[in-house]
C-alpha positions in Angstrom: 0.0 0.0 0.0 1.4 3.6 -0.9 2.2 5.9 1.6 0.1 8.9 2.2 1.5 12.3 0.4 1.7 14.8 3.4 -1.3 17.2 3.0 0.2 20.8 2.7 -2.0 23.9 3.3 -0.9 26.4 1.2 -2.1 30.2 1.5 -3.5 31.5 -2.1 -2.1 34.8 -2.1 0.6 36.2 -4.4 3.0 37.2 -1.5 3.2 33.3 -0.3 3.7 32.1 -4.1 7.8 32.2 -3.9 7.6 30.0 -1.3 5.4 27.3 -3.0 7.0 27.8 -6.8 9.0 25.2 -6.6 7.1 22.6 -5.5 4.0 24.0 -7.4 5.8 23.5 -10.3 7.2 20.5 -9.7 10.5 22.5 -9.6 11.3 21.2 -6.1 11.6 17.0 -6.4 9.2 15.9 -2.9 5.9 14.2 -3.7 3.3 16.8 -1.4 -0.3 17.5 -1.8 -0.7 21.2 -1.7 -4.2 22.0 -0.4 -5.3 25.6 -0.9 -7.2 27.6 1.2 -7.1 31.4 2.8 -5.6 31.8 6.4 -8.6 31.2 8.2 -9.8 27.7 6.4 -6.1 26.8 6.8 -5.8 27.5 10.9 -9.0 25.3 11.1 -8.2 22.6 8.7 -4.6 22.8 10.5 -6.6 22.3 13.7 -9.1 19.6 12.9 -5.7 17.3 11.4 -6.8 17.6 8.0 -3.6 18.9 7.1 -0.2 17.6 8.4 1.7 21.3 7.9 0.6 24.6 6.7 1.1 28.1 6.8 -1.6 29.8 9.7 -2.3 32.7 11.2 -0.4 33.7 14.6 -3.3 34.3 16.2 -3.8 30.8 16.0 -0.9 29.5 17.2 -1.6 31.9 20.2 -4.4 30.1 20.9 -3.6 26.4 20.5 0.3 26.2 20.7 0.3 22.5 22.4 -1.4 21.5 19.0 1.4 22.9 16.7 5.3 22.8 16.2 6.1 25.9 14.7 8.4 25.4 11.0 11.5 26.9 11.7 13.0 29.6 9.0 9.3 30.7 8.0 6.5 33.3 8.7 4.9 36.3 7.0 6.2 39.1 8.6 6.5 43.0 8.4 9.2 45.0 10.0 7.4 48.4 8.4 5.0 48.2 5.4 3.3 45.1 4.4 1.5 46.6 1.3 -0.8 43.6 1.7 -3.0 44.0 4.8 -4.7 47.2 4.4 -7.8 48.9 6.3 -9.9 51.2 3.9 -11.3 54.3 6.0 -13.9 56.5 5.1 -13.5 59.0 8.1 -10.8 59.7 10.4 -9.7 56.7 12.7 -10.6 58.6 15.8 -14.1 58.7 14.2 -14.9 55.3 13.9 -16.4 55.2 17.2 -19.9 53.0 16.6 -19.4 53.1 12.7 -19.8 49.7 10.9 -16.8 48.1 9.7 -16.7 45.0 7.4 -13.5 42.8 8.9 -12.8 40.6 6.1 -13.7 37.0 6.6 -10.0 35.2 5.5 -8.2 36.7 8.2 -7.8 36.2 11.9 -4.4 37.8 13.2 -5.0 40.6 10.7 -8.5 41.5 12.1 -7.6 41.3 16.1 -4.8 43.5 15.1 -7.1 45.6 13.8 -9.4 45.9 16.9 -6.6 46.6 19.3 -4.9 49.6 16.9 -8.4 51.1 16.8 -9.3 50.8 20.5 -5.7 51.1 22.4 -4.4 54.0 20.0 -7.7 55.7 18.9 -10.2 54.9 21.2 -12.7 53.5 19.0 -15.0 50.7 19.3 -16.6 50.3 16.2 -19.6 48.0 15.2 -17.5 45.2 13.4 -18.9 42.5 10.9 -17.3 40.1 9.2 -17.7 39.0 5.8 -16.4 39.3 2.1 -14.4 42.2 1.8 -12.5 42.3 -1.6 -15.3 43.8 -4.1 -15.4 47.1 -5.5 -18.7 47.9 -4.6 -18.0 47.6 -0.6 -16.9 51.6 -0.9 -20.8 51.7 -1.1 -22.2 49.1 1.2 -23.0 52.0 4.2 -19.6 50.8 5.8 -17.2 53.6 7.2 -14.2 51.1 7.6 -13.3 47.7 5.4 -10.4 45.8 6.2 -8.8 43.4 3.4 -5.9 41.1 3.4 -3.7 39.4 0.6 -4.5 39.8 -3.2 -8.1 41.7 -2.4 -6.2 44.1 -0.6 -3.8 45.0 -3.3 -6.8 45.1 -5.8 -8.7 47.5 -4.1 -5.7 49.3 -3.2 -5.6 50.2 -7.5 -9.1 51.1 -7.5 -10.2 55.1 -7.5 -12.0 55.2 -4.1 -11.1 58.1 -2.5 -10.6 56.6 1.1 -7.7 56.6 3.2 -5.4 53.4 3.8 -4.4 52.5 7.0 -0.9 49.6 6.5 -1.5 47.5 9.6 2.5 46.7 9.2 3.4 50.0 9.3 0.6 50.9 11.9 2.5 48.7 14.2 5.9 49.6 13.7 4.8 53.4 14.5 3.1 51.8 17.8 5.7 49.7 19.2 9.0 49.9 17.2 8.6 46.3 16.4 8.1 43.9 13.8 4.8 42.3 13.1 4.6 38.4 12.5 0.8 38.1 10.5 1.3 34.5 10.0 3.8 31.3 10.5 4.2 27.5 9.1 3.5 24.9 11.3 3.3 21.4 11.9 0.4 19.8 13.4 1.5 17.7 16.3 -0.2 14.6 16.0 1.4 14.3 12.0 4.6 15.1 14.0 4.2 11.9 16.1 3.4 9.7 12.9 5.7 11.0 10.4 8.8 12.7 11.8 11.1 12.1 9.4 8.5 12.9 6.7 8.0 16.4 7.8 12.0 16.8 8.4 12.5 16.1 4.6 9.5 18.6 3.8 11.3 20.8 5.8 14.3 21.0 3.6 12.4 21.0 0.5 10.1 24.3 1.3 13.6 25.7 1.8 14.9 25.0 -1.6 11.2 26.0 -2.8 11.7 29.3 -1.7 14.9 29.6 -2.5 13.9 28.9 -6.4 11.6 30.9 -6.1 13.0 33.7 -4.7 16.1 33.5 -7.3 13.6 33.4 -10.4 10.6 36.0 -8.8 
């Protein structure tokens, strides 16, 4: 009987895709399957051991760090802009105060970053929902605020809407003086137990992955 490929969760966007090239492509020789998905169906796919390793939010690995290894030599990470993970504002931040604003529904680390800039630097509570976020016509949904991550996020970012952008990455660094780590590649323990030596090798190969990809962006 064949051995099972190791099911690899693998984030959709186009800042993630030099990481994946190689083994995308074949590029990269170690049999995986690459499961796509956006942060949030990864964390819980991660979570439920329907994937063996993945890339997650941090917020997640906050939350359930017994169930995880963290990958070493891996995360998506900001020291000042991220360009990626933007929050659209029709009025002034301190003005938010009650205002609807639409969190985007892919996201986890990037929306409870969101509610702490707002409330421990503004003030603000706003009245947050959570759903799709990347369209055009959300400038006209009745929202004061939208927040978008990844590819929707640079999209909207092109489009003539008049609002100002808030960079969480850089929102941060003018907070603290610190990096920001949105997201990280981890191994679900229980695969850990059963395939050691499987996810080792992986290892090494998302290394070289990015490496190719990161020589031929």
């Amino acid at each position: 009987m064949a051995k099972r490929l190791l099911r690899v969760g693998m984030i959709g966007s186009i800042n993630t895709l030099p990481v994946y090239w190689g083994l995308r492509e074949g590029l990269v020789d170690f049999p995986c399957r690459l499961v796509p998905g956006t942060p949030a169906e990864l964390n819980a796919m991660l979570r439920a051991g329907e994937l063996d390793v993945s890339a997650i939010s941090s917020v997640e690995y906050s939350l359930a760090a017994a169930s995880y290894l963290i990958l070493p030599d891996f995360s998506i990470a900001a020291s000042r802009e991220v360009g990626s993970v933007l929050f659209f504002m029709k009025q002034a931040a301190k003005e938010l105060d009650g205002r609807r604003v639409l969190l985007t529904e892919n996201s986890v680390t990037s929306c409870a970053l969101l509610r702490v800039i707002l409330q421990e630097v503004y003030g603000v509570r706003p009245s947050y929902s959570v759903g799709p976020a990347g369209h055009p016509e959300v400038f006209e949904d009745g929202y004061s605020g939208v927040l978008c991550i990844g590819d929707e996020a640079l999209r909207l970012s092109r489009l003539p809407h008049g609002w100002s952008v808030m960079d969480l990455g850089t929102a941060w660094r003018q907070i603290t003086g610190l990096p920001f780590v949105f997201g990280l590649w981890a191994v679900n323990t229980g695969s850990l137990v059963k395939r050691p030596d499987d996810l080792r090798a992986f290892h090494a190969a998302l290394i070289r992955s990015r490496e190719f990809g990161l020589e031929h962006l």
